[in-house]
C-alpha positions, 0 to 999 in steps of 0.5 A: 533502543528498548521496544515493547514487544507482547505483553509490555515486556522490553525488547533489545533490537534484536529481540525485535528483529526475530519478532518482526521477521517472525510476524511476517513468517505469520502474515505470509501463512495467513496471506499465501495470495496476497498482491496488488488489488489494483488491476493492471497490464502494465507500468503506465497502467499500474501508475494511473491506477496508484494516482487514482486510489488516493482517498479511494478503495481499490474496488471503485478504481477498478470499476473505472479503470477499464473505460479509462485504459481503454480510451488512453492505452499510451502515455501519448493519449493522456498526455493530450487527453481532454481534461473535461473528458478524463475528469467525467470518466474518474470523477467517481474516485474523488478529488477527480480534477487533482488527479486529472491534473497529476495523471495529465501532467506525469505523463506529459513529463515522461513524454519530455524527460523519459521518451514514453517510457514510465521509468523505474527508478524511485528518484525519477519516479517522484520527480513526477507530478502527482507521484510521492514515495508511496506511489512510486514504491507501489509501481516500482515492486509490482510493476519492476520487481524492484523492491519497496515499502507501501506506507500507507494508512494500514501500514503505518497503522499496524507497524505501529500496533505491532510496536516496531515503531512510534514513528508517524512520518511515512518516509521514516516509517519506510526506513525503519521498517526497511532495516527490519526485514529483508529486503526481498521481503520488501514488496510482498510484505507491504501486500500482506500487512495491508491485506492483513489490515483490510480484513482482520487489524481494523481502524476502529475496532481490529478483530484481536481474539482471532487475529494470527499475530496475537501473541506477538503483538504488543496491542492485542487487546485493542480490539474484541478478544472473545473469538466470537465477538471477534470473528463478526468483525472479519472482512473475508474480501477481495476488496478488488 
């Protein structure tokens, strides 16, 4: 299958493969720090935190999360937690009685099914209320050092820029993006293409006359290509 890659020429798979890998290469010059901005000591800890982010910046998770890890420091206490209580401490992070919900309910089945202990394999992992691919693979690369793709909303909205897919479905984003690159690559990656997101290819108006991917990229142009204009647009972070 034909891509397009910079400029609107064709591309054959491998041509696409070279400018993937070469675009990461990129992303990893452009990111040398780039991680998980969510702050964590542990599995367990890195999975509530992952649950608490859905619709929600990293920078207000983190604001919550001392208190809550403080208050519930094993998967016991949260399974047993009082409901109004843990409602009142995240209620900040939105949708706060769907999460106390998932948060309660994923750690009562890993008392049931896993003895305490977060398990660190993608199925079980998803087996768990509250818990979707992109949680898991969040909580598996940073938490277990197992490889895996974060397809979030800045994922899937530069893989597509990038013209790598047109793809819309998370998991087939996942898959398709998996055959592209290393899988070693996997983790760090995902890191460096939502930093990437935060900070210069924006939503709405993406910083395109100062973005580093601009002559492999097939949507240059979406955004400002004045590098002045441009530069007004760059978030410099953190954003934890």
């Amino acid at each position: 299958m034909a891509t397009k890659a910079a400029g609107g020429r064709q591309e054959t798979r491998l041509a696409l493969v070279r400018r993937a890998r070469k675009m990461n290469r990129v992303l990893a010059e452009t990111y040398p720090n780039a991680h998980c901005e969510l702050d964590f000591g542990n599995p367990l800890e890195l999975l509530v935190a992952t649950i608490l982010s859905a619709q929600c910046t990293d920078k207000r998770v983190n604001m919550v999360t001392p208190i809550l890890f403080a208050k519930y420091p094993t998967v016991e206490d949260y399974a047993s937690a009082d409901r109004s209580e843990m409602e009142e401490i995240i209620r900040s992070t939105g949708f706060f009685r769907a999460k106390t919900n998932s948060i309660i309910g994923m750690a009562q089945a890993i008392c049931e099914r896993y003895g305490g202990e977060v398990p660190g394999k993608l199925k079980d992992l998803v087996g768990l209320p509250g818990v979707g691919r992109k949680t898991a693979n969040v909580v598996l690369g940073n938490a277990f050092g197992v490889p895996g793709l974060t397809v979030d909303t800045h994922f899937q909205r530069l893989v597509r820029r990038f013209g790598w897919t047109e793809e819309t479905d998370p998991v087939k984003i996942e898959h398709i993006v998996g055959e592209l690159l290393p899988r070693r690559e996997w983790t760090i990656f995902s890191h460096r293409v939502i930093w990437h997101g935060r900070r210069i290819c924006h939503a709405r108006r993406p910083a395109c006359g100062v973005c580093p991917l601009a002559a492999l990229c097939p949507s240059y142009g979406t955004g400002p290509t004045d590098p002045g204009q441009a530069a007004k647009l760059v978030r410099s972070g953190p954003f934890s």
